[in-house]
N, C-alpha and C positions, 0 to 999 in steps of 0.2 A: 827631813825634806819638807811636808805639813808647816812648820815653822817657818824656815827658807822660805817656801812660795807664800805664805801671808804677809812675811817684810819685804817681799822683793814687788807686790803687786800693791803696798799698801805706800813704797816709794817712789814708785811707775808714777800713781795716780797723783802725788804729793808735788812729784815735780813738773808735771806736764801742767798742773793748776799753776804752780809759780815761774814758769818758764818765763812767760811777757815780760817782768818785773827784775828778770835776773841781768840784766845791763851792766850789774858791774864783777859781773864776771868776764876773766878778761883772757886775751889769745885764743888756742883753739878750739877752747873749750865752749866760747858765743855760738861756734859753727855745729856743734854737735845738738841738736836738739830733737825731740819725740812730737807727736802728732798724731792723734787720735788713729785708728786703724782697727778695721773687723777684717781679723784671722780666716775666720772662716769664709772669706770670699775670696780666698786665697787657695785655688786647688790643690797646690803643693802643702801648703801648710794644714789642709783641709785630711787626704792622706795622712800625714804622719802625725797627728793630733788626734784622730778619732778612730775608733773600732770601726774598722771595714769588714764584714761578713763576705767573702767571695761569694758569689751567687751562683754554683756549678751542679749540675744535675745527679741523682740518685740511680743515671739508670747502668744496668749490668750488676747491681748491690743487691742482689737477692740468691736466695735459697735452691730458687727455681729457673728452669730454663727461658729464656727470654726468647718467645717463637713470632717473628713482626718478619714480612720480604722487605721491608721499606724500612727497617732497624736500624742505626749510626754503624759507623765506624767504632769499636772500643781499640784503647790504646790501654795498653798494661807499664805503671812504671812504678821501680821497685819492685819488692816482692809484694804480691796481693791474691787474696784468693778470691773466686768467683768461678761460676757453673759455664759464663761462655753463652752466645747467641747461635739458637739453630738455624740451619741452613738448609740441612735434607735429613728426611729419616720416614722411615717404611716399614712392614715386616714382610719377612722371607722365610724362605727354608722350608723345609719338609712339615707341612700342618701349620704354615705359618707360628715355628715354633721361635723364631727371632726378629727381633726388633733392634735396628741399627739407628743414631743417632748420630751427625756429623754435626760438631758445630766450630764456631771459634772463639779462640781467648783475645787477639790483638790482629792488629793491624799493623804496616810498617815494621815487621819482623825482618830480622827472628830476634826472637827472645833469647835469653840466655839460657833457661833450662825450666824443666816441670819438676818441682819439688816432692809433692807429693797429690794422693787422689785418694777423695774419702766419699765413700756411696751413702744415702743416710746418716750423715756424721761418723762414719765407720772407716778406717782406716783400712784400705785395699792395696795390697801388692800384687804385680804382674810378673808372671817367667817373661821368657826373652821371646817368646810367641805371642805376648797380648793376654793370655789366661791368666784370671784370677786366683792366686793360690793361698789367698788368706782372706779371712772374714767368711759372713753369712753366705756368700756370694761367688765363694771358689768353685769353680769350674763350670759355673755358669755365665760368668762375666768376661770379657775382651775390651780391650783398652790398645787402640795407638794413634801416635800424635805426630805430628810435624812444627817443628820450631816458626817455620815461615822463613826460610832461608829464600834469599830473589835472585833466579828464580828457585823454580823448587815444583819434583813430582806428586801426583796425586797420592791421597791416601790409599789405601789397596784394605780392603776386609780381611779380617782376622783369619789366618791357616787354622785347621784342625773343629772347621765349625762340621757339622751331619752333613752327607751327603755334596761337602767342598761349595754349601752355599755362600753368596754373596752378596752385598746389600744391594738391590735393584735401583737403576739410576742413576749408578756413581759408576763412573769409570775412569779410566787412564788420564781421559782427556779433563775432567773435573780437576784441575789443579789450582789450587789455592796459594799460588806464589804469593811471599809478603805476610800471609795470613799465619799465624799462629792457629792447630787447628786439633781438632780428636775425634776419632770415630769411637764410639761406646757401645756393644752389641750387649745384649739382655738376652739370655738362652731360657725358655719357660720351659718346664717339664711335663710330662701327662697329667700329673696331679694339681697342677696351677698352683705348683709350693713355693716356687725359686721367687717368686715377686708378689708376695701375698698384697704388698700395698701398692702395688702398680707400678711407674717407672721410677728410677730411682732418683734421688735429690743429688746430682754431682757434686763435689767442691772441689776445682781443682788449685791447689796454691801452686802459683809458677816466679820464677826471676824474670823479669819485664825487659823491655828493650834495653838495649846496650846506645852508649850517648858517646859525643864527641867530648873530652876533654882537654882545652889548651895547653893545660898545666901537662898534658904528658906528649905534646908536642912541641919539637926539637923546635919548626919552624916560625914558633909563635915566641916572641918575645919570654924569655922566660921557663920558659917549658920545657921538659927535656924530653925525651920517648920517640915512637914511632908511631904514635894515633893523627892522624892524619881528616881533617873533614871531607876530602872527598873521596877516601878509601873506605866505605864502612866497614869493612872485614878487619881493620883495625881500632877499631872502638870497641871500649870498653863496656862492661858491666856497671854497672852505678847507681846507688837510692840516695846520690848525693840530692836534695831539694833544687839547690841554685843550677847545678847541670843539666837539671830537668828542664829548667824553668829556660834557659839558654838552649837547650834541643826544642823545644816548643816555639821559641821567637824563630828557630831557625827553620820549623816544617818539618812534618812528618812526608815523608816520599819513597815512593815504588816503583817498579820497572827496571827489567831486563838489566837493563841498559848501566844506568847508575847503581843498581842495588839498594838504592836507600840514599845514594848521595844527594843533599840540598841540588835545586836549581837543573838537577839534572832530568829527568823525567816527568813523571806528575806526581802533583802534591796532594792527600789524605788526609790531612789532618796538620794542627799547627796554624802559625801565625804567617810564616815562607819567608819571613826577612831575610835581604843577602846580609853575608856577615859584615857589610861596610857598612850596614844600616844599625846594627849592633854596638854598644858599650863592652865590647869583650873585657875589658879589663874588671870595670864593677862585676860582673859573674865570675871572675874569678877569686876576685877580691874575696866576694861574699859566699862563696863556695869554700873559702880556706875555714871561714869562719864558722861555716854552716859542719866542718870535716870536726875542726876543735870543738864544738859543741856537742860533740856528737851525734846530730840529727838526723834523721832519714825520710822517705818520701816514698809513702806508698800511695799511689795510684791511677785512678780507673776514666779519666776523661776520655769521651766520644766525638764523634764528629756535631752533633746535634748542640753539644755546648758552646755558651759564647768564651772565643779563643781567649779576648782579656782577661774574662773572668777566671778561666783555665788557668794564665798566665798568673795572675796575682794569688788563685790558690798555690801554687807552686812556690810564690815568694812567700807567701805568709809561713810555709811550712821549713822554710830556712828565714822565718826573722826579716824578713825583708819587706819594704815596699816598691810601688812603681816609681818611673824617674824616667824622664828624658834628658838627654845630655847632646845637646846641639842637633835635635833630630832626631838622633836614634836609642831606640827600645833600650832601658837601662834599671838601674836598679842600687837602692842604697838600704844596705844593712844595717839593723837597729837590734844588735844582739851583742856586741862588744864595745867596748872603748876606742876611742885611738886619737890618734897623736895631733895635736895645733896646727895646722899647715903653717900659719901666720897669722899674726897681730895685728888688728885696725886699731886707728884711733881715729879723733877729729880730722886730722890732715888727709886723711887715705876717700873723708866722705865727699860727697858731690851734692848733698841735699840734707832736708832733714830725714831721721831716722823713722820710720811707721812701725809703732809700737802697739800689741796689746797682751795684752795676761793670760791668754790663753784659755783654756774652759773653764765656765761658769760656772759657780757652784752646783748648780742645777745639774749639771750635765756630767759631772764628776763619775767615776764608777769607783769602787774601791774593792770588787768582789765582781769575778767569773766565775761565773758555771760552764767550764769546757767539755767538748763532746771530740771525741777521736772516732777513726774508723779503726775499731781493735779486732785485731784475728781469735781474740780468748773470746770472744762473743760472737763467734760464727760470723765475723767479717763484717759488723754492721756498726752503723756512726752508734756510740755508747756515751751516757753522761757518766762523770766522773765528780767525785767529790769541790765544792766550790774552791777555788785559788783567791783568799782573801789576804789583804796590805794592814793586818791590824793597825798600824798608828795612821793611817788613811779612815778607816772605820770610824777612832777616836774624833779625828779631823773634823769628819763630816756629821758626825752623830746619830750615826749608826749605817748600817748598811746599804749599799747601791748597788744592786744588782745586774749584772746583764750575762743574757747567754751567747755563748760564740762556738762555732764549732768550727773545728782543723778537717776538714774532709778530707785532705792529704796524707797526713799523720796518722800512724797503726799505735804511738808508744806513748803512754798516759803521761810520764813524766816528761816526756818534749812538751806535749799538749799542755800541762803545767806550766815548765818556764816560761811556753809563749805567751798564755794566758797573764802571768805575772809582768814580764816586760811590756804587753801590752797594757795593763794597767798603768806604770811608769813613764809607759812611753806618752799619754795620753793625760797625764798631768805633769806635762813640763810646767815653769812656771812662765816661760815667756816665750811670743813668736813676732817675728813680725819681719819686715823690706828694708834692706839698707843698699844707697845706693850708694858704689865704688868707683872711684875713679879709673879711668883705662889699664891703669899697670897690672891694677887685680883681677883682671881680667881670668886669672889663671888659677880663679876658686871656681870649681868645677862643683856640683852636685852629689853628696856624700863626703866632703872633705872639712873640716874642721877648722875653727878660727877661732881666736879669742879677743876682746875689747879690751883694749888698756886705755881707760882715759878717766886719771883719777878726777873723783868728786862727781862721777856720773853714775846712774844707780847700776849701768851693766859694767863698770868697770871690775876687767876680771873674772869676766862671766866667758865660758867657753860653749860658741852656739856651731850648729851644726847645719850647711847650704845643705838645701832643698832642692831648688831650682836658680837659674842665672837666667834674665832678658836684657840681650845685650841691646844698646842704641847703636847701631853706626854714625847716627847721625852727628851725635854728644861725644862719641866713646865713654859714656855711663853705660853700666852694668849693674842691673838691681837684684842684688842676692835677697832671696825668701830662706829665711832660717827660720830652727827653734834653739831652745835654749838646751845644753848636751850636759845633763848631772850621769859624772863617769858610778857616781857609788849607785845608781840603779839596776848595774848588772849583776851587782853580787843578788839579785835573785835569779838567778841562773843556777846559785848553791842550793836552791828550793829541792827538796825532795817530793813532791805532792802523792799525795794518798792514791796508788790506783784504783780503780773501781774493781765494786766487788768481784770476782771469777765466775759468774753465772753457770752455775755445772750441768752446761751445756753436754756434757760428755754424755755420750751415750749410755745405754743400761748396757752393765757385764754380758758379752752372749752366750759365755758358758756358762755350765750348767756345776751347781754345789755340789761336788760328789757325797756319798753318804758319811757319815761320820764314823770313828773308829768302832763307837761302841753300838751303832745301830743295828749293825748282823751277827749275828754266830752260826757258826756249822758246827755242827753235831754226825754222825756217822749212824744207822738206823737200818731201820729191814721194812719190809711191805710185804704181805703174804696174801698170793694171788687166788683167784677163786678153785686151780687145781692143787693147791695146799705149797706149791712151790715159795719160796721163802726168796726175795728178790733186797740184796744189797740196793742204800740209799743214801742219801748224804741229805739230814734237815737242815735247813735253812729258816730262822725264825728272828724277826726284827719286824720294824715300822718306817717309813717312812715320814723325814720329820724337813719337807720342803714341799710349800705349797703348791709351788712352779711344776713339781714335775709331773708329765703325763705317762710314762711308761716304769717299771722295773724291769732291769736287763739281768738273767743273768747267765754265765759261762761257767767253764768248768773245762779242767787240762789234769794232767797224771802230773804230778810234782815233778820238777825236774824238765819239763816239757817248755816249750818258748811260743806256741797257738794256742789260741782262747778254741774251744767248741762254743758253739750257742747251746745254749741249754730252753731258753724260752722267754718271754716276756709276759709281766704281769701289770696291774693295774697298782696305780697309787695305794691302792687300801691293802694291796696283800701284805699279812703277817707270815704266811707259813708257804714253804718251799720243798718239794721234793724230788732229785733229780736224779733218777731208778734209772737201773739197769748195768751202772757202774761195775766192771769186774774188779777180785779182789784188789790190793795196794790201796799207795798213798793218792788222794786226789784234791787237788786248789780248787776250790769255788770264788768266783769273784761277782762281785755286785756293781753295778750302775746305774745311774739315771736318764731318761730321757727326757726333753723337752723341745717339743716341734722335731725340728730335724739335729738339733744338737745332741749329744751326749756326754756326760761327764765321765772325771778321770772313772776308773777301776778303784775299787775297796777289796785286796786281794785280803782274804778272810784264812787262817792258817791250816794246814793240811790236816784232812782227816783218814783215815786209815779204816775200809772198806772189810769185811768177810766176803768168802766167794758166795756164787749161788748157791740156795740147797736143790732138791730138785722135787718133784712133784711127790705130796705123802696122800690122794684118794684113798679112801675107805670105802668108798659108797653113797656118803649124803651128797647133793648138789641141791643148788637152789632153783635153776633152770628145767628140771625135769618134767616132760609133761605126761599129765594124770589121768589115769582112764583111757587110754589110749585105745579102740579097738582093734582084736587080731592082732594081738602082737607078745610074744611069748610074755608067761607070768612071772614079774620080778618085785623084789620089795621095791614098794613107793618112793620114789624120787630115788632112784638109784644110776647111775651113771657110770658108762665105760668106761675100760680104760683110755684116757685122750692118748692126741698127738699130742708132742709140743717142741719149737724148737726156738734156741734162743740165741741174739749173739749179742756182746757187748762192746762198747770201743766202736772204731770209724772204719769204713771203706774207702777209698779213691777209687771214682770213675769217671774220669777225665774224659775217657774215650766212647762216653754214650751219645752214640749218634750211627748214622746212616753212611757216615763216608768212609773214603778207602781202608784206612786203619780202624774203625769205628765196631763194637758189639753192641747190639742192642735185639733187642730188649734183653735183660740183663734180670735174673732171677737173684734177689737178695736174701731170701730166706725161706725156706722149705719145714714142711710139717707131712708126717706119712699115718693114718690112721685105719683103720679094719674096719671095717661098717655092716652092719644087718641089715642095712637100707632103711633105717631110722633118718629124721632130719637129725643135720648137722647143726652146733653152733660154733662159730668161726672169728677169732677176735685176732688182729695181725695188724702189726704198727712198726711204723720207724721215721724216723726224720733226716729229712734233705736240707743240705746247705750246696745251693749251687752258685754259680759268679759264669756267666760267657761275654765276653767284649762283642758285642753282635747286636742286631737288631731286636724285635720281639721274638722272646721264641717260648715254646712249650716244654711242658711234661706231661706225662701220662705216667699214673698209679693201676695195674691190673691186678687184681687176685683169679688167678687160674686153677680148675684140679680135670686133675687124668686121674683115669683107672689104674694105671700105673706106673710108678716113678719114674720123673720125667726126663726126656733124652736130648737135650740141647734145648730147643725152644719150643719140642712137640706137646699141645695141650688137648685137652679133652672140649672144656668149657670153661667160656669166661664168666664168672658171679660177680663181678663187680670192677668197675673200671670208672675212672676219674683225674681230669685235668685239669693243670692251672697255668694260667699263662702270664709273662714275666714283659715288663711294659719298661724297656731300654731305656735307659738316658744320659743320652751324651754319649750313644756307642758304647754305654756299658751297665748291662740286667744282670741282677743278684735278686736271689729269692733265698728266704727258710721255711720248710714245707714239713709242720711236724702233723705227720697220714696216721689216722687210726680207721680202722671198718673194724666193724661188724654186723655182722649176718649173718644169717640162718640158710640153710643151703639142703636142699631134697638128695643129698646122697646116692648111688647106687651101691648095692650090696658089695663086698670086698675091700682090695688094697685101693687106698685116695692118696695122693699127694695133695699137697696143697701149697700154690707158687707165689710169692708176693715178687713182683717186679715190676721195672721200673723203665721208661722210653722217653727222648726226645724227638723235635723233630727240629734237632740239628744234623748237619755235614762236616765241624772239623770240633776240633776236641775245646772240651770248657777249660776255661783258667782252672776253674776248681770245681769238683763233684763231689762230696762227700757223705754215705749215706753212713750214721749212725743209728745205735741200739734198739734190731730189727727184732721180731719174733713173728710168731704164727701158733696159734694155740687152738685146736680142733676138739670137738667132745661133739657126741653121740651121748642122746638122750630118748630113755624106753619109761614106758608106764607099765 
């Protein structure tokens, strides 16, 4: 083509010099003749010769909430994603523990559907209540939406929030008819964990409005279906570009009344043309065309933008430019071929031809740099690799660059072809006014014609109406064409490089569990200071992940389907011991924690336990105290016989509390010792794993001794008492509570018990109470 346009403008210029002189050329080929002409004063030829940039605003294209009272209208077309403009948001609830957020996606609804919802680039799902049940973010998050159906009831706050709060401000009567719309509630915790980084970045991706299409109406010439323009409830779904571009001429509209139909209510957004103001047929035309190419059209114009320029981002993004045809809003596709309508020659003209070549070398381009609005880069206009015409490069002697961006277009390879036919389209080799006599009256704007009139330099040339100004006066008709080379579409076969994938993706949220060979268990003994010999199962590894902040671990009887806790340690522990195991087989498993995540289980293989032995005293102790006065003569550092009493394994006490079926306080473990009225030394441990769906609540640890063994809940004295209290969230507190005391205790002479137990200051029973591997170990010490 390079070649073509330098003979076809190097023959323009040749004959238009020797035209005066040509006299003896003879019939109608005297009448055909060319006459200087600048193109570019020509707005039709001005359009389809040159790169037009639509000039359409950026806003709603962000990460972030867009909070303005006085903010546009956004309209959603295609699929597109974006956060939405706030409208109302507060916090509420018990301690002001929620923060609710309403905002909207469009206007002129409803939409078709909400695809999906990602909080911080993080993919969240909802149960059928609005709860979050996936991500960082489960069971702290609520989510619901309304399409914008007209009309259509208010949004209503999320069921199952504390205490049945609701967002303040919003009520029944706040209904957002037309509005595409979501309330987003944020549940903070006591520990201010659930939103360390404050409110969250939404993105919601949705299906946009549903359009009118002729082609699938019975009653429109051609059509077949039931979609109707003044039924909106029968309009379709569509990212067709040209259907957009045709719903836009036609007004975006609201109210009761119509629902959405044109002309019917008040108009939103759009340009409001009636449809007799319209070229229905070119959008249809160019819709089949925009359907065969397979193009699509995503996006995000507001009321704040100007509607033309709306309108031609719409064309651009199906191949099309603007066009008037007798009046009305129109439009001629430059993405395909097609067929001759009819032949001129000299006989068909009414004057001379005005001719010129089209773009200057100067002004040539032979390379884009295209920009799309791509969803793989978190929704934002992105440049793509240049779309360069190498024998156009060669042409011009090296490269002409210019950037254009598709703000419509989500898909690199559309943004490509356009980019390429827009290079083609923008080095035709020739444009210019021919005028026609009355009969041709009937080349319309978009329709195609070819010149036959041999020995003329456009004989043969197939150009393409732009625009017609007819005379009534004359019945002349002066068609603005360019010149229509069919083999420029085969770059449409363009495959263009998408841009790189920016791995925008979020960081993994789970946590690397340990690896196979980082733990072992070992099976082992611990022997206690009264010579008692206590089964143990080691545990000895490293941690080999920087990220984590806890070691978890558990431990279950083989054969068993519950983890027990066993405890939690610090990144740096190498060694593990979890005592008090009765004899058998027992699974230890390991995990990691990080923040509030934790990773899978490293179940470690069973190791197999001895029972306990039981206390072997002789007489040494380490504790004994020396010199004592008045108090009978014994060898130094000599020690009684203790108490001691031990259990292993778990209890359920579901039912520790105050109410009607409820025991409390609840003795776990007993110790009985004979005293000279020496001090006692007192060591008594066990561990709590408790769970109540309830507000805050308590425990209390007591150690009690009577003079003698004790009779329900009757006690002598308390030595030592302590609580910890369990700070609910979301209606549901779990604690693990592993108690050890000791102390020293002034004795009275005789039979002691000694009580370790355990209180709440609940009223109906916990999900789970479970106290394991209690004891109580008492020793009397003389000098």
């Amino acid at each position: 083509m390079p070649a073509i346009l330098t003979a076809a403008a190097t023959a323009v210029k040749a004959f238009a010099a020797a035209a005066p002189a040509a006299g003896a050329q003879a019939g109608a080929m005297a009448s055909l003749k060319t006459v200087a002409f600048n193109a570019l004063q020509n707005a039709a030829i001005t359009a389809a010769m040159s790169i037009l940039q639509p000039q359409v605003g950026q806003a709603g294209r962000t990460f972030e909430w867009t909070i303005d009272p006085d903010g546009p209208i956004p309209f959603a077309a295609g699929q597109v994603g974006v956060p939405g403009a706030v409208i109302h948001r507060d916090t509420f609830g018990p301690d002001l523990m929620y923060y609710g957020v309403v905002s909207v996606l469009s206007g002129a609804g409803p939409i078709n559907s909400i695809v999906s919802f990602a909080a911080d680039d993080e993919a969240v799902t909802f149960d059928g209540a609005g709860k979050a049940i996936t991500s960082q973010y489960a069971n702290e998050l609520w989510f619901k939406s309304k399409l914008g159906t007209q009309p259509d009831t208010a949004l209503v706050s999320p069921t199952g929030l504390k205490s049945s709060a609701t967002l303040p401000g919003w009520t029944s009567a706040h209904k957002l008819s037309g509005k595409a719309c979501y309330m987003v509630v944020m549940g903070e915790n006591s520990k201010q964990t659930a939103f360390p980084t404050g409110e969250i970045k939404p993105l919601i991706v949705l299906q946009g409005l549903k359009v009118y299409d002729p082609r699938l109406d019975s009653t429109y010439p051609g059509g077949s279906g039931s979609c109707r323009l003044a039924t909106p409830s029968t309009w379709v779904y569509s990212d067709n570009p040209i259907l957009w571009a045709l719903k836009w001429s036609l007004g975006l509209w609201e109210g009761s009344t119509g629902a959405g139909a044109p002309q019917v209510d008040y108009q939103v957004g759009g340009i409001g043309a009636k449809l007799s103001g319209i070229d229905v047929a070119s959008f249809v035309s160019a819709a089949n065309v925009a359907d065969a190419n397979g193009w699509t059209v995503s996006a995000y114009p507001n009321t704040d933008d100007d509607k033309h320029q709306v309108l031609t981002a719409f064309l651009q993004a199906g191949g099309c430019v603007y066009a008037q045809r007798a009046g009305k809003i129109s439009c001629i596709h430059r993405a395909a071929s097609r067929s001759s309508l009819v032949t001129i020659s000299a006989a068909d003209t009414a004057g001379p031809l005005e001719l010129d070549t089209a773009a200057s070398r100067i002004d040539r381009v032979n390379t884009i740099r295209p920009r799309h609005w791509s969803p793989l880069h978190r929704w934002q206009m992105t440049a793509q690799p240049e779309i360069t015409v190498a024998g156009h490069v060669t042409d011009d002697g090296g490269k002409r660059t210019r950037g254009l961006d598709f703000p419509f277009v989500n898909n690199p390879t559309q943004a490509g072809q356009l980019a390429a036919l827009q290079i083609e389209n923008t080095r035709e080799k020739l444009a210019g006014v021919i005028p026609l006599k009355p009969h041709l009256q009937r080349i319309r704007p978009g329709d195609a014609f070819t010149i036959t009139e041999p020995g003329f330099v456009l004989d043969g040339q197939k150009c393409l109406c732009l625009n017609t100004d007819y005379d009534p006066a004359t019945g002349v008709v002066r068609v603005s064409f360019v010149s229509e080379t069919d083999a420029k579409y085969d770059a449409l076969d363009l495959t263009p490089t998408a841009p790189d994938d920016n791995d925008f993706t979020p960081n993994d949220p789970t946590v690397t569990p340990p690896g196979s060979g980082d733990w072992a268990s070992t099976p082992g003994t611990v022997t206690g200071d009264d010579g008692s010999i206590v089964p143990t199962v080691v545990l000895a590894g490293a941690v080999d992940n920087d990220t984590v902040d806890q070691v978890i671990f558990e431990y279950r009887r083989d054969g068993d389907t519950d983890w027990l806790p066993a405890g939690s340690e610090s990144p740096d522990a190498s060694l593990k011991h979890i005592n008090g195991l009765t004899a058998g087989d027992w699974e230890v498993a390991v995990s990691y924690r990080r923040g509030r995540r934790t990773s899978d289980r490293l179940v470690l293989s069973p190791v197999t336990l001895a029972g306990l032995s039981p206390a072997t005293f002789t007489g040494a102790g380490d504790l004994a105290f020396l010199d004592k006065v008045d108090t009978p003569q014994i060898e130094a550092n000599a020690v009684t016989t203790p108490g001691y009493a031990f259990t292993a394994g778990a209890t359920s006490l579901v039912n520790l509390h105050s109410g009607g079926s409820g025991v409390q306080p609840v003795g776990v473990q007993t110790a009985i010792v004979v005293t000279d009225g020496a001090d006692v030394a007192v060591d008594a441990g066990f561990s709590i794993f408790a769970r109540h769906g309830d507000d805050d609540w308590t425990l209390t640890v007591e150690l009690v001794r009577t003079n003698t063994p004790p009779v329900g809940s009757v006690v002598a004295t308390t030595i030592y008492s302590s609580a910890v209290k369990c700070i609910a969230i979301n209606g549901d507190g779990w604690i693990f509570w592993p108690v050890v005391v000791r102390i020293t205790d002034a004795a009275p002479a005789g039979s002691n018990a000694y009580v370790l137990r355990v209180s709440s200051d609940r009223t109906s029973d916990f999900v789970s109470m479970d106290i394991h591997t209690r004891y109580v170990s008492v020793r009397e010490f003389k000098a």
